[in-house]
C-alpha positions in Angstrom: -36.6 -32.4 -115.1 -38.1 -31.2 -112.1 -41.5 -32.7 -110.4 -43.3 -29.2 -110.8 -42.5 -29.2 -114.4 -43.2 -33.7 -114.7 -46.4 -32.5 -112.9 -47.4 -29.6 -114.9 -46.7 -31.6 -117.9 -49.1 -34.6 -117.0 -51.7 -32.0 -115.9 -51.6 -30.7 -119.9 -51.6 -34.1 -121.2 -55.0 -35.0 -118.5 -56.2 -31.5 -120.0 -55.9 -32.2 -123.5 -57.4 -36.2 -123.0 -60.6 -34.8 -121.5 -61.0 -32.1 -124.4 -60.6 -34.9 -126.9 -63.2 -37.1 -124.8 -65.5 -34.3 -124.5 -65.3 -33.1 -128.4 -65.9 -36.8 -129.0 -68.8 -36.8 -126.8 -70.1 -33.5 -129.2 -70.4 -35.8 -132.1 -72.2 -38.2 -130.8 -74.7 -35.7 -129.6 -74.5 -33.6 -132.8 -75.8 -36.9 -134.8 -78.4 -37.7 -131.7 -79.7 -34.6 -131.5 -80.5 -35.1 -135.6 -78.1 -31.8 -136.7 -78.0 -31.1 -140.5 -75.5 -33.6 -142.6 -73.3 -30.5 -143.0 -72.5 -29.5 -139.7 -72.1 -33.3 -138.8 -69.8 -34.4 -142.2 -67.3 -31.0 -140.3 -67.3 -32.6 -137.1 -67.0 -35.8 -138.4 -63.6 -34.8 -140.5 -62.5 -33.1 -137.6 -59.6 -34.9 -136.5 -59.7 -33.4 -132.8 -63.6 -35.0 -132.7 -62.3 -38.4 -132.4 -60.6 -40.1 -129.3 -59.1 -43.3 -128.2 -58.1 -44.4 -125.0 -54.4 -43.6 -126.1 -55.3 -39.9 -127.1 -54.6 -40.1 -130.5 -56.3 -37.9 -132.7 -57.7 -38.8 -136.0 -61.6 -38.5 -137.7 -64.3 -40.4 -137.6 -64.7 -43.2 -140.5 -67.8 -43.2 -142.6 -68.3 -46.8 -141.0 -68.6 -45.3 -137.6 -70.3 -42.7 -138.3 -72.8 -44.8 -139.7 -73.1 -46.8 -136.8 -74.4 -43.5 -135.0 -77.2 -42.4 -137.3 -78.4 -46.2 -137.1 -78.5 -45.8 -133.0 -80.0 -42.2 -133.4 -82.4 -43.1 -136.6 -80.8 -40.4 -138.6 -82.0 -41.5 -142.1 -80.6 -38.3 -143.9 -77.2 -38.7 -142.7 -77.3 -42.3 -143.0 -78.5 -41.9 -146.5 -75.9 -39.6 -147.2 -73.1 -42.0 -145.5 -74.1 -45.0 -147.7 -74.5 -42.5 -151.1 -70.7 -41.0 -150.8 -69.2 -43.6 -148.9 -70.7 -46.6 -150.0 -67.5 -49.2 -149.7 -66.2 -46.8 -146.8 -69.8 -46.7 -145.0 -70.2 -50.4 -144.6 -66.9 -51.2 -143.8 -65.8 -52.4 -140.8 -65.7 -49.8 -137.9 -62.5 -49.4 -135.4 -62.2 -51.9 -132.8 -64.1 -50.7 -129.9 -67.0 -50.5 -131.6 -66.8 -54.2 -133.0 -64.0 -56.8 -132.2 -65.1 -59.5 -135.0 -64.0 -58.7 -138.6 -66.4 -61.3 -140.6 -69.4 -59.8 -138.8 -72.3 -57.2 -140.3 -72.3 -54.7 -137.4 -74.4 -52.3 -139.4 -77.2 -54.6 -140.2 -77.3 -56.0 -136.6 -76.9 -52.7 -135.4 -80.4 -51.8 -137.7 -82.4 -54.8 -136.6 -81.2 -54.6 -132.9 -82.8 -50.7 -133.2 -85.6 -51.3 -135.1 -84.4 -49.1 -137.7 -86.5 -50.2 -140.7 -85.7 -47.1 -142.9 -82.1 -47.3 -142.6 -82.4 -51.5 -143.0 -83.9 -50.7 -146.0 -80.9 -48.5 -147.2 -78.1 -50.8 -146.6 -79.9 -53.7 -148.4 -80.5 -51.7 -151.4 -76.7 -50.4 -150.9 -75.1 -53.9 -150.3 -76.6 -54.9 -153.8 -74.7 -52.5 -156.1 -71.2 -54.0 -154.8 -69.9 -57.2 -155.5 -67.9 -57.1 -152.3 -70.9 -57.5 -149.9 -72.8 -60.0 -152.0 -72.5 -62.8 -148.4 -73.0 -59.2 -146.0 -76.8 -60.2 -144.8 -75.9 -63.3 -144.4 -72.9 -63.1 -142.0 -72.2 -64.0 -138.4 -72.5 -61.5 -135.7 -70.2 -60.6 -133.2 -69.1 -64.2 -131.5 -68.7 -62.3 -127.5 -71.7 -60.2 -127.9 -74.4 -61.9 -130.1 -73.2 -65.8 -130.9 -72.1 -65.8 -133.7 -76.2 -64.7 -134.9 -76.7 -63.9 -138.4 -79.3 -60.7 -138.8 -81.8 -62.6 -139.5 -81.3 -65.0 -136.3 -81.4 -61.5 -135.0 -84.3 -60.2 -136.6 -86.3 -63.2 -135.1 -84.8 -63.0 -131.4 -86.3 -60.1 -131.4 -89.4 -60.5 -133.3 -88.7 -58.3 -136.0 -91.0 -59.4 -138.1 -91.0 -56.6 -140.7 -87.3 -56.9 -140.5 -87.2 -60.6 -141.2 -89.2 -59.8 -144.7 -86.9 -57.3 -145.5 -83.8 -59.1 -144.7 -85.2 -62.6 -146.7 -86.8 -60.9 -149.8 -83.5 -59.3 -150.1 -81.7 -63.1 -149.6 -80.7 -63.2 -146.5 -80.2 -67.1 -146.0 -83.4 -69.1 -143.7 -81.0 -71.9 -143.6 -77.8 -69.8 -142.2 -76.5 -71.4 -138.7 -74.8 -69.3 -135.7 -72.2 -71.3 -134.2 -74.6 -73.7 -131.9 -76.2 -74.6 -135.4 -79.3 -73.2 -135.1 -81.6 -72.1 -137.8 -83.5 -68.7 -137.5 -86.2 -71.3 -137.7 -84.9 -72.9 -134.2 -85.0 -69.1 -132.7 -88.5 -68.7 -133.4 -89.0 -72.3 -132.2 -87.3 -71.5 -129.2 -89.4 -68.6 -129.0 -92.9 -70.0 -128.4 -91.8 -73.0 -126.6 -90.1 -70.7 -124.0 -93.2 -68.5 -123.1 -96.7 -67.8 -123.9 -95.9 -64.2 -124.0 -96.5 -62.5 -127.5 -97.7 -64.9 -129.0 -98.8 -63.0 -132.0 -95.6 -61.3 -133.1 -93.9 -65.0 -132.6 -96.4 -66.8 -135.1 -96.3 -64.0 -137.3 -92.1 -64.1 -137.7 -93.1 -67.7 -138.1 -95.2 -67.6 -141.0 -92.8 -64.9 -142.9 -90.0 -66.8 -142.4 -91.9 -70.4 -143.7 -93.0 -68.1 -146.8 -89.1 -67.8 -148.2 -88.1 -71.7 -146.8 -89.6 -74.2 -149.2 -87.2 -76.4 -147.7 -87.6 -77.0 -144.1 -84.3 -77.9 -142.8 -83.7 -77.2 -138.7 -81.8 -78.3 -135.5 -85.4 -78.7 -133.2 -86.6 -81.2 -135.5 -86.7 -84.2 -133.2 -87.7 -82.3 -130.6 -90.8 -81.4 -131.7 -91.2 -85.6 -132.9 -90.4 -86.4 -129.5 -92.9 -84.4 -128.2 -95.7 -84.4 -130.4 -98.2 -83.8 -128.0 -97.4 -80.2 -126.6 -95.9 -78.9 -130.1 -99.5 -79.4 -131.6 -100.7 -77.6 -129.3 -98.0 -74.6 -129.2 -98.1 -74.6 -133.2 -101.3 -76.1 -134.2 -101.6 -79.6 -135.9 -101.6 -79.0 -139.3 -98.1 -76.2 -139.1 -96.7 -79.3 -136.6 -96.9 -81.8 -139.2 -95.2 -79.6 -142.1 -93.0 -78.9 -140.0 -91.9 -83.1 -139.4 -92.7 -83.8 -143.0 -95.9 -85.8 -141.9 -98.2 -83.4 -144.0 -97.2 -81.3 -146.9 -97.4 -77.2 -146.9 -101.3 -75.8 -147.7 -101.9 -74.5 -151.2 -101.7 -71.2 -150.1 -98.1 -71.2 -148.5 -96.4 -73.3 -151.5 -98.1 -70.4 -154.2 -96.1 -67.6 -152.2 -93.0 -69.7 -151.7 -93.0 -70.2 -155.2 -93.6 -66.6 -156.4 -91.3 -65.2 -153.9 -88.5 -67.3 -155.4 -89.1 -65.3 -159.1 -88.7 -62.0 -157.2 -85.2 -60.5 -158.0 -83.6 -60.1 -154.2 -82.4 -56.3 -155.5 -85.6 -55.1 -156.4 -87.4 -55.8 -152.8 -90.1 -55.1 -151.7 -90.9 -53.0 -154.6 -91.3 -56.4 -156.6 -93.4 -57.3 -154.3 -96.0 -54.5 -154.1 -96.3 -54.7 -158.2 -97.3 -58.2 -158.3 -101.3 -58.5 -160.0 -102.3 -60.1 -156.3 -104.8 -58.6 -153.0 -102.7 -56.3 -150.9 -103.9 -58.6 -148.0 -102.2 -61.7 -149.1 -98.5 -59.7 -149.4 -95.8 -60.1 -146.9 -95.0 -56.8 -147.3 -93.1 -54.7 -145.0 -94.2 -51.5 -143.2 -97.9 -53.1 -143.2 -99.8 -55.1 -140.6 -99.7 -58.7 -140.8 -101.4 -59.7 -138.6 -103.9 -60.9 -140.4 -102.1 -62.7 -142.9 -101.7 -66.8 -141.8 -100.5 -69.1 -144.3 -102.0 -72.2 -141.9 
């Protein structure tokens, strides 16, 4: 074969690679630019709207997909994704959008964005199937987030509406990431670290004390060796719960009780029905702020 023609062919191959990556790119901005479900479930079957560093051509998964309307917060496609694609939808994607196979890209993906809505979807979604009955409560990537569950997430990054959604639908306060710390140790971390929001640190706090009627963490002898400045980053009386020197105010053991009758699939609607004052329910979507349980 001649070098004009091995030339010319390369040049079609480089041609046909840039299409792919540029049809790919299309998606993605379809989905970000919030197109109709329609046009974006013909793209999305589209085989020559996917690439891969080894210009193959095949469509995108449902799973993938997914992963985009979380980024983009489009809550109609996403809706549609996990209503016709359920098993599919939460899957995991292709490799080079997640490397770890035991981990909940989708739900991290949703907390990492702030993506309430769509939280709120997958929850309800991951109840109807047996398969994804540990999903909320498993590790995150180990190279890009340490092995976090969501909820470690959720209080990283002071989520706090997230962390009742992700708890009242039994996502475990106990769970470890592979230092073996507690979302309880994150939000410890937290305030010891920095005086900076304060607020929205107390208030994942007090939502996450709310499902944990058994306090169980890493920091605990921390916080006895020092008992000094953890009163006064925590107050006296929540410092004492948390070493077992005091027991939890009335308040704080009526919720954790009546949040343990709530059925995990029915929340927060459970929630909102119960005969109590608005103000004293963790609900999500609402201000909180005013809401202490110390």
């Amino acid at each position: 074969m001649s070098t004009s023609a091995t030339n010319n062919g390369r040049l079609h191959t480089d041609e046909k690679y840039k299409q792919r990556k540029y049809q790919s790119f299309l998606f993605y901005q379809a989905v970000r630019d919030l197109k109709p479900v329609w046009m974006l479930e013909d793209m999305r079957t589209m085989e020559t709207f996917y690439w891969e560093e080894d210009a193959s051509q095949r469509s995108y998964t449902p799973s993938e997909a997914l992963l985009y309307a979380i980024v983009h917060d489009h809550q109609a496609y996403a809706q549609y994704l996990l209503s016709h694609y359920t098993d599919e939808a939460l899957a995991m994607p292709g490799e080079r959008f997640c490397c770890c196979p035991s981990s909940a890209p989708h739900l991290a993906m949703a907390v990492r964005y702030d993506r309430r809505d769509i939280l709120g979807l997958i929850l309800q979604e991951a109840h109807r199937l047996p398969s994804l009955r540990s999903y909320m409560n498993r590790g995150g990537c180990f190279h890009m987030e340490d092995g976090k569950t969501p909820l470690h997430l959720a209080c990283e990054l002071l989520r706090s509406e997230s962390v009742i959604l992700l708890l009242g639908n039994g996502a475990s306060p106990q769970a470890e990431d592979q230092n073996g710390m507690t979302p309880l140790d994150v939000i410890l971390e937290q305030l010891w670290d920095s005086k900076v929001n304060i607020g929205p640190k107390k208030l994942c706090l007090d939502n996450l004390l709310m499902f944990m009627p058994e306090i169980r963490f890493k920091m605990k002898s921390a916080l006895e060796g020092d008992p000094v400045c953890w009163s006064k980053v925590l107050g006296e009386d929540k410092f004492k719960y948390l070493v077992g020197q005091k027991p939890a105010p009335l308040f704080l053991m009526a919720m954790q009780k009546i949040l343990r009758q709530l059925p995990p699939e029915q929340f927060p609607d459970s929630l909102d029905e119960l005969p109590i004052p608005s103000s004293l329910k963790p609900l999500p979507c609402k201000q909180l702020g005013q809401l202490k349980v110390f």
